[in-house]
C-alpha positions in Angstrom: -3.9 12.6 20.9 -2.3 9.7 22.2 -2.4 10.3 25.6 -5.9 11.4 25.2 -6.4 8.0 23.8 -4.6 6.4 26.6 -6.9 8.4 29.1 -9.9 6.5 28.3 -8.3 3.4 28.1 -8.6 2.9 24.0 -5.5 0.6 23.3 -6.8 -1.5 25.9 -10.4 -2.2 23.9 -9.7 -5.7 21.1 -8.7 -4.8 17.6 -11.8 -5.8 16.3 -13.7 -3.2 18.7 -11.3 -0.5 17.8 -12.0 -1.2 14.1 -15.7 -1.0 14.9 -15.7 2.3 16.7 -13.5 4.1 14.2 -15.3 2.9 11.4 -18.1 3.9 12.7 -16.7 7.2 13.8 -16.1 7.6 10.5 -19.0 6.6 9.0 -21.2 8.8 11.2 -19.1 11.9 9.7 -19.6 11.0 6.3 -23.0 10.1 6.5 -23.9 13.6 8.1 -21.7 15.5 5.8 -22.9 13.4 2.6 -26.5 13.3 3.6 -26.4 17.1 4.6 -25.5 17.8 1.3 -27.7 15.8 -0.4 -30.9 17.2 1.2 -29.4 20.7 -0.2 -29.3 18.9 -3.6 -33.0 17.2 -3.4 -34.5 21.3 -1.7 -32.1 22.8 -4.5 -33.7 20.3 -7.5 -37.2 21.0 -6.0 -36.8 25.1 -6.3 -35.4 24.8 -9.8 -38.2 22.0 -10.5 -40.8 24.4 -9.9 -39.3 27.8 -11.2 -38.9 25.5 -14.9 -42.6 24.6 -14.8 -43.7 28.5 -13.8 -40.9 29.8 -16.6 -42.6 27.1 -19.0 -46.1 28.6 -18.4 -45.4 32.0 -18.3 -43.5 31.3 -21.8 -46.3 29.3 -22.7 -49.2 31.5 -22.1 -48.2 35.3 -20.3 -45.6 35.8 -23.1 -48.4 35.9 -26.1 -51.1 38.0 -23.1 -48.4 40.4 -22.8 -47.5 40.8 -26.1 -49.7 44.2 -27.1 -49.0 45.3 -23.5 -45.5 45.8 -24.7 -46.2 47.8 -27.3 -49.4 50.4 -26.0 -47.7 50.1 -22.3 -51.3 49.9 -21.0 -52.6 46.6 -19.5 -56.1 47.2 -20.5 -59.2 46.2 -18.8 -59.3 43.2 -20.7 -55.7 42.6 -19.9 -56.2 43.2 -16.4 -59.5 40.7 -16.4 -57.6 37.9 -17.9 -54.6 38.1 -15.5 -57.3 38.1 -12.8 -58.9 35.1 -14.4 -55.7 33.5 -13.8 -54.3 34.6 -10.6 -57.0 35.7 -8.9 -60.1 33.2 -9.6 -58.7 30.6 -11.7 -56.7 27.4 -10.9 -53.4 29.1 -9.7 -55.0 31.0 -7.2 -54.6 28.1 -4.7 -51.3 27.3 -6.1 -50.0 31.1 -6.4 -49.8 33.3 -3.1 -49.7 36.1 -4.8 -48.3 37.7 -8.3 -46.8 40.8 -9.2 -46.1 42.2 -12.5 -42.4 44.1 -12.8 -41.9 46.5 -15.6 -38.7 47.0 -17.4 -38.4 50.5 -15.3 -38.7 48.4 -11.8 -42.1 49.9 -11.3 -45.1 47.3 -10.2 -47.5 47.1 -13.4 -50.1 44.2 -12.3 -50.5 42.5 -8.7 -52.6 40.3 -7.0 -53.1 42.7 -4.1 -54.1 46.2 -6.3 -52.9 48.6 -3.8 -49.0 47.8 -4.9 -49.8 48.8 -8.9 -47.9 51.6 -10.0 -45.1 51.5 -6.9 -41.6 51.4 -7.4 -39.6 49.6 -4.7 -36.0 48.8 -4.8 -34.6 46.5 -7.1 -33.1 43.3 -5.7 -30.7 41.4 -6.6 -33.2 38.6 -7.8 -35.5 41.1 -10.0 -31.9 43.0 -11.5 -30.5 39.2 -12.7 -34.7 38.6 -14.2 -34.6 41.6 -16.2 -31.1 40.3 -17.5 -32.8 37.5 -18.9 -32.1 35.1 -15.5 -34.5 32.8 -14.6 -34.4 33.2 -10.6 -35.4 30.9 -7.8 -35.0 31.0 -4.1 -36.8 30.8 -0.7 -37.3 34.3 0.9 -37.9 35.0 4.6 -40.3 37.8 3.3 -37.8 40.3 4.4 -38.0 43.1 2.0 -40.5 46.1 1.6 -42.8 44.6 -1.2 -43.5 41.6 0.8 -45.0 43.0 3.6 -48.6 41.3 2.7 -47.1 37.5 1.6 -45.8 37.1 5.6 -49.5 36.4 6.5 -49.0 33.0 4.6 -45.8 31.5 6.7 -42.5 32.5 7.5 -41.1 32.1 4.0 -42.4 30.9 0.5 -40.6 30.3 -2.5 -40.1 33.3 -5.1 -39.5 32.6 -8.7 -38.5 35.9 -10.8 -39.1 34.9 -14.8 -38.0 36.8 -17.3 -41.2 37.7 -20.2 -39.5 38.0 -23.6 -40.9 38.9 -26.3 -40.7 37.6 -29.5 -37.2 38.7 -30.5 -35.7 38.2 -27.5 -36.2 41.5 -25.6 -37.2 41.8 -22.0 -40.5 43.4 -21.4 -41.3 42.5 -17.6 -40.7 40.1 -15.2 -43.5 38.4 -13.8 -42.6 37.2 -9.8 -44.4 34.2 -8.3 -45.0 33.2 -4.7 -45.5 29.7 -4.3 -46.5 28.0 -0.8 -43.8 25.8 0.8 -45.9 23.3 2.2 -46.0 21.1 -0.7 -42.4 21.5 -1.8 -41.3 20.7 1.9 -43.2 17.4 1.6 -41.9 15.8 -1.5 -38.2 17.0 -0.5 -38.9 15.8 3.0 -40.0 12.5 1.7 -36.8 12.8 -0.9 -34.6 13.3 1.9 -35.9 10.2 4.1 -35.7 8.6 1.2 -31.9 9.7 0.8 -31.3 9.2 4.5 -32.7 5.4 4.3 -30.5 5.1 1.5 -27.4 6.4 3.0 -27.7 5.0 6.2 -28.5 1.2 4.0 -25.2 1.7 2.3 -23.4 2.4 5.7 -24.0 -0.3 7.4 -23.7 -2.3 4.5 -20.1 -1.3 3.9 -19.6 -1.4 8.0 -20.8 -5.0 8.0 -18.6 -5.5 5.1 -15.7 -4.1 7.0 -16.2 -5.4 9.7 -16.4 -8.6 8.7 -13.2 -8.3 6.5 -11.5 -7.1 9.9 -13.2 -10.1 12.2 -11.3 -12.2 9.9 -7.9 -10.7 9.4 -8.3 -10.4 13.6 -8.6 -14.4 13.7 -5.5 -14.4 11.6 -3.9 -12.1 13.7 -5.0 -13.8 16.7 -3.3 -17.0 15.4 -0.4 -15.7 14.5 0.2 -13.8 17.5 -0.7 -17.1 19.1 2.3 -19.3 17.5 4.6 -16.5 17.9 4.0 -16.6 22.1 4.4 -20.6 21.6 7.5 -19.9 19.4 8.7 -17.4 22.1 8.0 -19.5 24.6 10.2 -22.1 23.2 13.2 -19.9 22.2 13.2 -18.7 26.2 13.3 -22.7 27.0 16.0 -23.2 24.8 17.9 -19.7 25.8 17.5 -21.0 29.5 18.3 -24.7 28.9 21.3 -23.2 27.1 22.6 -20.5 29.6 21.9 -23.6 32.0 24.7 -25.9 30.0 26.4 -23.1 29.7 26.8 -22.2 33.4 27.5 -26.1 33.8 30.0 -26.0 31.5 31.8 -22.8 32.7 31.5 -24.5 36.1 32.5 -27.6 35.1 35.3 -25.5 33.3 36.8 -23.9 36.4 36.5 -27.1 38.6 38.7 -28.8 35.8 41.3 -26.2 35.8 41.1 -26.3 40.0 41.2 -30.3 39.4 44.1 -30.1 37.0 46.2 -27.6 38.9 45.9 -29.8 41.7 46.7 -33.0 39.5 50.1 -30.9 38.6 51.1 -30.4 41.9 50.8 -33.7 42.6 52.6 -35.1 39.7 55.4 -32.3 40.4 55.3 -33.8 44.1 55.7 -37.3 43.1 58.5 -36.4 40.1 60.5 -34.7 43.3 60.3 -37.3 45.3 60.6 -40.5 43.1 62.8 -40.1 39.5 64.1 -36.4 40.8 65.5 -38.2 44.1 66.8 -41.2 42.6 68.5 -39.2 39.6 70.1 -37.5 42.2 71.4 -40.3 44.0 72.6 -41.8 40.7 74.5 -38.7 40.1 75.6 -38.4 43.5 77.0 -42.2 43.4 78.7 -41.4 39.9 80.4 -38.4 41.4 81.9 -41.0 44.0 82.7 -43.5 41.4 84.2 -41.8 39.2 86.8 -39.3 39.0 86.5 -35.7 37.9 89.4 -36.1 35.4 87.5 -39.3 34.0 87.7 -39.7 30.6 85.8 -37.8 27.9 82.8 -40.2 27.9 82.4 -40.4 31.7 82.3 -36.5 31.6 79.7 -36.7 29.2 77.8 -39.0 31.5 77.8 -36.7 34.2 77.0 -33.6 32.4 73.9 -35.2 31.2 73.1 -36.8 34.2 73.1 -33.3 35.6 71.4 -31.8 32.8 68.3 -34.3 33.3 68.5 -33.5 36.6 68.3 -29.5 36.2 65.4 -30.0 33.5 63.7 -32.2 35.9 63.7 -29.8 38.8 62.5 -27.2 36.2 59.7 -29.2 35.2 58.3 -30.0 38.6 58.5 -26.1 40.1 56.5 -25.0 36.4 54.2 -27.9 37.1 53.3 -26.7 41.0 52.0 -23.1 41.9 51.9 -23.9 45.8 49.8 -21.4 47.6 48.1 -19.4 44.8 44.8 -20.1 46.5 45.9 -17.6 49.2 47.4 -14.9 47.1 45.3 -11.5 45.6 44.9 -11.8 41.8 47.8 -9.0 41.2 50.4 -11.0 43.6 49.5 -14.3 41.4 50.8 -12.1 38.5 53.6 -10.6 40.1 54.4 -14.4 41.2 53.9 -15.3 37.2 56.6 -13.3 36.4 59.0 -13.5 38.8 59.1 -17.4 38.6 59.6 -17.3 34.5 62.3 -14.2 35.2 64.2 -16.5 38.1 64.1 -20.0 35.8 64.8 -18.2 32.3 67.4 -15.2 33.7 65.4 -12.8 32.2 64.1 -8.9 32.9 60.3 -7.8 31.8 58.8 -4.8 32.6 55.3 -4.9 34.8 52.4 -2.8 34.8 50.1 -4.9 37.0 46.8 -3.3 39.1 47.3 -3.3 43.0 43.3 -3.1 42.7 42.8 -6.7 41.4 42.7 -8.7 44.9 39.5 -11.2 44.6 39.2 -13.8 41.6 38.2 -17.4 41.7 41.0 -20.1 42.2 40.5 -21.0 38.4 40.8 -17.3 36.9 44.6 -17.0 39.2 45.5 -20.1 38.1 44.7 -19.5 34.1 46.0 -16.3 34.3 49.1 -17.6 35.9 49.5 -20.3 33.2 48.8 -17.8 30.4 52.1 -15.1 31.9 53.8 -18.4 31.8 53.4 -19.8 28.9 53.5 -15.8 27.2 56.2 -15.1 28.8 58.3 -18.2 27.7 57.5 -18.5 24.3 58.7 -14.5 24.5 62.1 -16.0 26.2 62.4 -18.4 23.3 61.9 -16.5 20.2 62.0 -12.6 21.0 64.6 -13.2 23.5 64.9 -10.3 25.9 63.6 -7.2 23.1 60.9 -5.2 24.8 59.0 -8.0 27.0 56.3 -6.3 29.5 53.2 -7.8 31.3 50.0 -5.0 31.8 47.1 -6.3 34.1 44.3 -4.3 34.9 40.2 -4.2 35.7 38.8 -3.2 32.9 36.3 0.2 33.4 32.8 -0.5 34.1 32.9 -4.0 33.7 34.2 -7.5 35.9 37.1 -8.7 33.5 40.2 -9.1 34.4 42.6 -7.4 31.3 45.8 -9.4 30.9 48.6 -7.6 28.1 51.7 -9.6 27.5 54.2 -8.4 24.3 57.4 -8.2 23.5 59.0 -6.8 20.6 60.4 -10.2 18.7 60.0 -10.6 14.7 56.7 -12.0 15.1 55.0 -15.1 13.6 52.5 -15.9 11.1 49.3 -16.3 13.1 47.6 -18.7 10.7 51.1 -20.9 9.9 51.4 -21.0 13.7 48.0 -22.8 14.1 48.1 -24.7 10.7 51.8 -26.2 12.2 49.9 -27.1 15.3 51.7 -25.3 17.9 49.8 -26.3 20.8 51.1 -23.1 22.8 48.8 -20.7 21.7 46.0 -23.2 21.6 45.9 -24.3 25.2 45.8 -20.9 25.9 43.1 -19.8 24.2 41.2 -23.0 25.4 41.9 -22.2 29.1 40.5 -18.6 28.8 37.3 -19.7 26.7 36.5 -22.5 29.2 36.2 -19.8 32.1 33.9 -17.7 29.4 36.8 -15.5 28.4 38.5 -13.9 25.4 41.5 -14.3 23.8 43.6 -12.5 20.9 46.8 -12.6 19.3 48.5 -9.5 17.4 51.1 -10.5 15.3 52.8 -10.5 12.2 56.2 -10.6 10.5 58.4 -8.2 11.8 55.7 -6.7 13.7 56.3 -8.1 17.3 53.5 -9.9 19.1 51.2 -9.2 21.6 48.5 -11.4 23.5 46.1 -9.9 25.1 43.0 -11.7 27.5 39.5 -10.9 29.2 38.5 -12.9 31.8 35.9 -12.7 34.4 36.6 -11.9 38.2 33.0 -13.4 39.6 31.9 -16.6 39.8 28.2 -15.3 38.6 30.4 -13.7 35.4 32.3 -17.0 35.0 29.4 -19.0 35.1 27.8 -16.5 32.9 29.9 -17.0 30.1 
């Protein structure tokens, strides 16, 4: 149905037209069915109008003619003249097609038309329910044997079988009528247009009703439909002026993280070559000055001296990743760990993707800084229990997968951030600014693992 519907191009008509034809559809039916079945009312009330007003004058005036016939069984020539007064010369005669007289044997006693007196015919279904006691009333198509001589007045007439009591209550005969149609036909014909006017009034009426009712729910409609495509409109501005900032930001994101990288190798140069440099000198002077078996406070001197100058070195190669911009994503990690594993003297197990090659400069550099920073708070509180690294693409997607967990007592994640270690914080930060994600697993006794998504595209990056 709805393809059909689709054929002729239906959904593509206005609501209110749809409405219209439907309604009308509808309409139509009912209209035909209802005023169908009340022309078979008005033709059904016309038969039963005129087989009360024969019963009422056969009651009224056969019944009491009849009444010694019943009892001799003979009409009688006087009998006979006064039905012919009646049927044959008198009023009914124009009225009355012809009249026949059934006895209570089925036999013809009286007619119209002589020659049928005294036949026997079979009994119908009509004249069986009369001398029941039924009045009957129908119109016959002058079908059956005794009504061979009524066809010369029209294809059918209307027969009325009525019962002739007498008067306590017994069945003598049944007198049958044939009435003309003509008249009949025009008062139900002008009952019927009558009907038809009405029906077809009350139709339109409702239609116009309806139709009205739907014109206006349509402008509703219409205007609602018409501030939803302004409200749409504006949520797509919005959604594009935010996946605009969005991109900005992301990019503005990366460039910062480029920007800062740089900014650390710079600061690592200048530490090397200014405080480092002199700090070495200083030692290198003090060594000269003074003696190795100085005194307890000159040793302490020097140990610290050398201390700074260790922590300082340490500080400036974290601080600088020279040469990242050249390496695949996977040899960045590898680099990651083997710098933390060389400056804290310790062993973690890798699991890293030879697949992961291309990645913007930002991603390598976050993802380097986040194996660091993992990887040192892991050194610091789970020592060397179970520390590994996992990278990997992950299936059907552009995000680069980084694992790194060790198997340490854990931490209270929500302490951690309420104490404001900034650790796991910049972390987090760096991933989200390059439209990533970022989790920690943790818990008392429970080891910790932190695991990151971040995107391998520019487009993805900028995408957020």
């Amino acid at each position: 149905m709805h393809a059909l519907v689709d054929k002729y191009g239906f959904q593509r008509i206005s609501l209110p037209r749809q409405f219209a034809l439907v309604t009308a559809a509808i309409l139509i039916v009912c209209m035909a069915i209802f005023g169908t079945w009340v022309g078979h009312q008005i033709e059904r009330n016309a038969v039963n109008r005129a087989a009360a007003t024969t019963a009422f004058y056969v009651e009224s005036i056969l019944a009491a003619e009849l009444h010694d016939w019943s009892r001799t069984g003979d009409l009688g020539p006087a009998l006979r003249h006064s039905l012919d007064d009646i049927f044959v010369a008198g009023p009914l005669h124009n009225n009355v097609v012809s009249f026949k007289l059934w006895g209570p044997d089925g036999s013809i006693v009286y007619s119209t038309i002589p020659a049928r007196e005294g036949r026997r015919y079979p009994v119908s279904e009509h004249l069986s329910a009369a001398l029941a006691g039924q009045l009957q009333a129908d119109v016959t198509d002058l079908a059956a044997d005794d009504e061979l001589l009524e066809r010369s007045h029209g294809d059918h007439l209307l027969e009325i079988y009525v019962p002739v009591k007498s008067p306590d209550g017994r069945v003598i005969a049944v007198a049958e009528f044939y009435h003309p149609m003509e008249k009949i036909e025009r008062e139900v014909r002008s009952s019927q247009i009558q009907s038809w006017a009405l029906v077809v009034g009350g139709a339109a009426a409702i239609f116009l009703l309806l139709y009205g009712l739907m014109q206006r729910a349509n402008r509703t409609i219409v205007d609602q439909q018409r501030g939803l495509r302004e409200q749409l409109a504006a949520l797509r501005s919005t959604l594009k002026e935010n996946d605009l900032m969005r991109e900005r930001i992301s990019t503005a994101g990366a460039h910062t993280t480029a920007l800062n990288e740089q900014l650390l190798r710079r600061l690592a140069a200048d530490l090397h070559d200014g405080p480092a440099q002199d700090l070495a000198f200083a030692l290198m002077r003090f060594d000269e000055l003074a003696p190795n078996d100085a005194p307890g406070e000159m040793a302490a001197i020097r140990a610290a001296l050398r201390s700074s100058l260790d922590e300082l070195r340490g500080i400036c190669a974290g601080m600088g990743v020279p040469g990242i911009a050249e390496l695949s994503t996977a040899e960045t990690l590898r680099r990651a760990v083997r710098d933390v594993e060389r400056r804290m003297n310790m062993a973690v197990a890798t699991d890293i993707d030879d697949a992961l090659d291309v990645a913007p400069l930002a991603v390598k550099i976050t993802a380097y800084r986040l194996i660091q920073e993992s990887l040192t708070n892991c050194w610091r509180h789970a020592r060397h229990d179970g520390i590994s690294v996992k990278a990997w693409r992950a299936p059907d997607s552009k995000l680069l997968c980084i694992e790194v967990a060790d198997r340490g007592p854990g931490f209270d994640a929500a302490t951690a951030v309420a104490s404001g270690r900034l650790g796991i914080a910049f972390m987090r930060e760096r991933v989200r600014l390059l439209g990533g994600h970022f989790e920690v697993v943790t818990g008392r006794g429970m080891g910790t693992t932190i695991r990151a998504w971040m995107p391998m595209t520019d487009e993805e990056t900028a995408r957020g």
